[in-house]
C-alpha positions as CSV (number, residue, x, y, z in Angstrom):
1,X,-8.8,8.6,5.0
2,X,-10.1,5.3,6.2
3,X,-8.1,2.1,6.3
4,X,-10.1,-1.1,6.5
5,X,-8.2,-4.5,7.0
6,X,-8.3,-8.1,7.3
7,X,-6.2,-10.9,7.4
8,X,-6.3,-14.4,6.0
9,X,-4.0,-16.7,6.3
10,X,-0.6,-15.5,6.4
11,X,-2.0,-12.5,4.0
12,X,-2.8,-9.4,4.7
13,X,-5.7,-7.0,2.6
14,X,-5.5,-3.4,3.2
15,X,-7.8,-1.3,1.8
16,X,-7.3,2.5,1.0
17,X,-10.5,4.9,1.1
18,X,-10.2,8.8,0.3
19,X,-6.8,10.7,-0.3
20,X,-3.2,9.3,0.4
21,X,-1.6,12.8,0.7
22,X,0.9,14.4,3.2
23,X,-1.9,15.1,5.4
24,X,-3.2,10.9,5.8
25,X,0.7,9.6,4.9
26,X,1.9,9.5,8.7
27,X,-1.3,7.4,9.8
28,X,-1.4,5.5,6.5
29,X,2.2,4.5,7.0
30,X,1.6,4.0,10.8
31,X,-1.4,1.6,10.7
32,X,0.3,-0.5,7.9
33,X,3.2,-0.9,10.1
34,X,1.6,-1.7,13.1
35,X,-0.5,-4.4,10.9
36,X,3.0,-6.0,9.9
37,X,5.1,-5.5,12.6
38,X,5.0,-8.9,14.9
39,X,2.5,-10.7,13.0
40,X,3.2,-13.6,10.7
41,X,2.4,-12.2,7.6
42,X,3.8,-13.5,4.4
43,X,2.5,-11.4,1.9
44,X,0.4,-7.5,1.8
45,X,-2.3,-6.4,-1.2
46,X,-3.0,-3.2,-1.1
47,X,-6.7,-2.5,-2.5
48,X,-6.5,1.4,-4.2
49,X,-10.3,0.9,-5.6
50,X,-11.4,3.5,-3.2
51,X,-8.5,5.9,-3.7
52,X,-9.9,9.2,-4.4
53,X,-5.8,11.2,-5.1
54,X,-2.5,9.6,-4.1
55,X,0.3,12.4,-4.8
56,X,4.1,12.2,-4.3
57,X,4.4,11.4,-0.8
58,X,1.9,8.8,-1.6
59,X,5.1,7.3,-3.2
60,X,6.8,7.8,-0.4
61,X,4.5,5.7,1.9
62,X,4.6,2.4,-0.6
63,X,8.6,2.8,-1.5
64,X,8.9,2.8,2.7
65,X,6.5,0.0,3.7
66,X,8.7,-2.0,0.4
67,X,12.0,-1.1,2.3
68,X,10.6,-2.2,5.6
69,X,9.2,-5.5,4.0
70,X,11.9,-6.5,1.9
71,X,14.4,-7.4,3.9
72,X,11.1,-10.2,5.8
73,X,10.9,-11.1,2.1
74,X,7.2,-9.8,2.3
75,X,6.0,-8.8,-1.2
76,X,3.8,-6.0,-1.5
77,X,0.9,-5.8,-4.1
78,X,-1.2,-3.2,-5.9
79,X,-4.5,-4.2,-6.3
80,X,-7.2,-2.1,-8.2
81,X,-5.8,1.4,-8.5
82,X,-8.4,4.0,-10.4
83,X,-7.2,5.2,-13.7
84,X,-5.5,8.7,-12.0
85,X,-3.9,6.5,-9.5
86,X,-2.6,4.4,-12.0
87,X,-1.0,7.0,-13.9
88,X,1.1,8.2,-10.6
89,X,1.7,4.4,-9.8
90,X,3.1,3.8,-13.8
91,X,5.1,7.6,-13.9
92,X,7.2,6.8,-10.6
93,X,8.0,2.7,-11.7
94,X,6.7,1.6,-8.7
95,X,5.2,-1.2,-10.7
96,X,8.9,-2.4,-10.5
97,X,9.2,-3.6,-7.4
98,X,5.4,-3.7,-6.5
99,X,3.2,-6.0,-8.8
100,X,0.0,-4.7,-10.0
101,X,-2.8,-7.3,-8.9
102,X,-6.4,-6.5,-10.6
């Protein structure tokens, strides 16, 4: 699992590269914290293109970045999950309180 990142703005891009599974999920969930903890950041995408699996605790790791963003009012955004991805996204409803973007 890589995680590349930039920010512009008050925006912040994350990109996801090889397998969001319960070995990657503590530094996937780590590194996007420490990108949004401190910083002015208004808003998070979340590019998927690159996701090879995401399982379950995949979930987890977007449902607990929302809870920890909510509150700042910092909406979180799905941007180009692959076709398997999507499926996991669509079956668990996070598309309800994530928006898909591209």
């Amino acid at each position: 699992m890589t995680i590349e990142h930039y920010k512009k703005s008050d925006t912040l891009y994350v990109k996801l590269c090889g397998e969001l599974d319960e070995h990657h999920s503590a530094y996937v969930r780590t590194t996007i914290d420490m990108l949004t903890d401190g910083d002015v950041v208004k808003r998070v995408y979340i590019d998927m293109s690159d996701l090879d699996f995401m399982d379950s605790t995949g979930i987890g790791v977007l449902i607990g970045r929302y809870k920890r963003l909510k509150p700042r009012g910092i909406p979180i955004f799905i941007q180009s999950p692959p076709p398997t991805v999507d499926k996991v996204l669509k079956l668990s409803g996070i598309y309800e309180i994530m928006t898909k973007a591209g």
